[in-house]
C-alpha positions as CSV (number, residue, x, y, z in Angstrom):
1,X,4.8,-20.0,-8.3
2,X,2.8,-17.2,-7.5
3,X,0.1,-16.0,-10.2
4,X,-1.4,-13.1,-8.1
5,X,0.9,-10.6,-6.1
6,X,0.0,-7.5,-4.4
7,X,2.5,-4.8,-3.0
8,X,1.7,-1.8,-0.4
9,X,2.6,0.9,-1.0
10,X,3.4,4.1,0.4
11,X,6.3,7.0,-0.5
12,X,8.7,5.6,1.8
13,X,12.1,4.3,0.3
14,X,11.3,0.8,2.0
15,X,8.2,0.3,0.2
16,X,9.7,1.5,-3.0
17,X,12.0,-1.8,-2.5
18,X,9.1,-4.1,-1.7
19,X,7.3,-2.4,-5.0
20,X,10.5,-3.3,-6.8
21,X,10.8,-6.8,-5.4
22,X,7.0,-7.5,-6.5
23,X,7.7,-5.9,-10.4
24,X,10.6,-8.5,-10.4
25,X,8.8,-11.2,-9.3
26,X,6.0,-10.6,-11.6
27,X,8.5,-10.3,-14.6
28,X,9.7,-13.7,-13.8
29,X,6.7,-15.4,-12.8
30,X,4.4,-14.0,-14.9
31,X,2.3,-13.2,-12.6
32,X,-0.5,-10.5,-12.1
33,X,0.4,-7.6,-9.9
34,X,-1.6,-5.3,-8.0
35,X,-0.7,-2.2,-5.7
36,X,-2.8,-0.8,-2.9
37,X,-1.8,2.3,-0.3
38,X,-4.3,3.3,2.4
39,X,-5.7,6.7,2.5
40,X,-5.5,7.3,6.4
41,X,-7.3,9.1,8.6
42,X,-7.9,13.3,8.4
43,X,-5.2,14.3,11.3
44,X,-7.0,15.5,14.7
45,X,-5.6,19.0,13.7
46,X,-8.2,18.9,10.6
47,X,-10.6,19.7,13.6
48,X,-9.4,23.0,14.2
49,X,-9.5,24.0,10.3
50,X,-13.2,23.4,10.2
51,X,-13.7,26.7,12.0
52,X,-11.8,29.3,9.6
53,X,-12.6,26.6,6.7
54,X,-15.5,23.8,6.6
55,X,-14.4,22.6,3.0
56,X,-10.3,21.9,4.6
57,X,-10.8,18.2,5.7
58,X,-12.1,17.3,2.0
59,X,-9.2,19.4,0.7
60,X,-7.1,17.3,2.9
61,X,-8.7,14.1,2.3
62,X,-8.3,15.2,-1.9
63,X,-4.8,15.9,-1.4
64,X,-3.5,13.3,0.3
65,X,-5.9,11.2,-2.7
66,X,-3.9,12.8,-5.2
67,X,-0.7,11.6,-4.1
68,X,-1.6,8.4,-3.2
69,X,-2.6,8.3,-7.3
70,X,1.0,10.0,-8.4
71,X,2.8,7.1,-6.2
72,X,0.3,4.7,-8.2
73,X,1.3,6.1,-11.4
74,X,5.1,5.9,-10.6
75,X,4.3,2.1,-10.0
76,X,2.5,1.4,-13.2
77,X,5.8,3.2,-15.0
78,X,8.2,0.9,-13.4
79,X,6.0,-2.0,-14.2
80,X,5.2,-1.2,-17.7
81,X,9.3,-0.7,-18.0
82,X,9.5,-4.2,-17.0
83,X,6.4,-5.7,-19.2
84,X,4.0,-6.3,-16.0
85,X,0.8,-4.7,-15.9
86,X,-0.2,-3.4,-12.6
87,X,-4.1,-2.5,-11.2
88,X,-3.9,-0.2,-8.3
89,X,-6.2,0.7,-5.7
90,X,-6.3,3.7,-3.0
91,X,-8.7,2.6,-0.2
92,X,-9.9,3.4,3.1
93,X,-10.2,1.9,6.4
94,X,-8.1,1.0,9.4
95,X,-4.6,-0.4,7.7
96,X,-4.9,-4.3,8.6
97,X,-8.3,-4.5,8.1
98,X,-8.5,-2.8,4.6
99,X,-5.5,-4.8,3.7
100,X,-6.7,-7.9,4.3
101,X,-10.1,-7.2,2.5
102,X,-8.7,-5.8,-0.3
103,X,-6.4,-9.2,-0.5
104,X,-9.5,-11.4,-0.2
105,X,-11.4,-9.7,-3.2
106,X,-8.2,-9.5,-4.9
107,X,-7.5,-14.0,-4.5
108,X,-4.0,-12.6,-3.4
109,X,-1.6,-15.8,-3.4
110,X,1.3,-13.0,-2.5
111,X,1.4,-10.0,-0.1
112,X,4.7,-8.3,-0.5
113,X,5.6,-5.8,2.4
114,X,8.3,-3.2,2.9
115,X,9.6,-3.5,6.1
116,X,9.7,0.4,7.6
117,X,13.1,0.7,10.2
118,X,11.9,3.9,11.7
119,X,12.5,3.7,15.7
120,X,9.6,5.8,16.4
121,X,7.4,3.6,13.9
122,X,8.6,0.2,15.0
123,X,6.2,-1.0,17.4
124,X,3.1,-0.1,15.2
125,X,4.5,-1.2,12.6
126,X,5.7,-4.5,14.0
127,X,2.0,-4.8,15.2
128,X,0.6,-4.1,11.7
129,X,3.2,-6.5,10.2
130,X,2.5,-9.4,12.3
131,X,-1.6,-9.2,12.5
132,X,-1.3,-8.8,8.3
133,X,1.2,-11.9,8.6
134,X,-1.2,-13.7,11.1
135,X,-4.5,-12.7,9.2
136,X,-3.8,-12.7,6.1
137,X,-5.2,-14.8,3.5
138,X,-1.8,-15.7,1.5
139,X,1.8,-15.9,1.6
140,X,3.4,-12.8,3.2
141,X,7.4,-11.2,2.1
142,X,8.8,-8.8,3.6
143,X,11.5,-6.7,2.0
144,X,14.1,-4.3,3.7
């Protein structure tokens, strides 16, 4: 049904579900399956660490890199547990837009989503949701 599927992903416990939604999916369709997290912006607050330290933004950005790669490693476990073997990618840009790119290059046929239920979240997100639904170049789930 669907011979490409990519999954975003993040450490929160929704888009754990959507990543293991997407593994199943793959299992049973035999499908490739990708993953892909975006690195974000430095915080504003990186701006006052500059004065005491001009290498803290990198350290930030290298941190927050570094996690981004354990939560891909995790995914690739689960998969390999299941038989599916998983690319990942850590890229950055504004959200939707490196989202959607990433799709395109990628000849996604399957975007799977976890759908985030934090109040103070909901209205980005819901924004984010519907311009990746409204955008993007392939069939879009979301899991809760």
């Amino acid at each position: 049904m669907f011979s490409r599927i990519v999954v975003a992903l993040n450490n929160l416990p929704e888009s754990q579900r959507a990543l293991r939604t997407a593994i199943d999916m793959a299992a049973s369709f035999n499908s490739s399956l990708a993953t892909i997290s975006i690195l974000g912006e430095i915080p504003a607050y990186a701006s006052f660490a500059i004065v005491v330290d001009p290498t803290a933004p990198e350290a930030m950005r290298e941190a927050r890199r570094r996690l981004h790669g354990e939560l891909h490693d995790k995914a690739a476990a689960l998969a390999r547990d299941r038989g599916v073997q998983i690319r990942s990618a850590i890229v950055e840009g504004r959200e939707v837009r490196a989202v959607l790119q990433y799709l395109r290059e990628e000849k996604a046929e399957l975007l799977v989503l976890g759908l985030h239920q934090h109040d103070f979240y909901l209205s980005r997100l819901w924004s984010s949701v519907y311009d990746l639904a409204k955008e993007a170049p392939c069939s879009v789930l979301g899991v809760h």
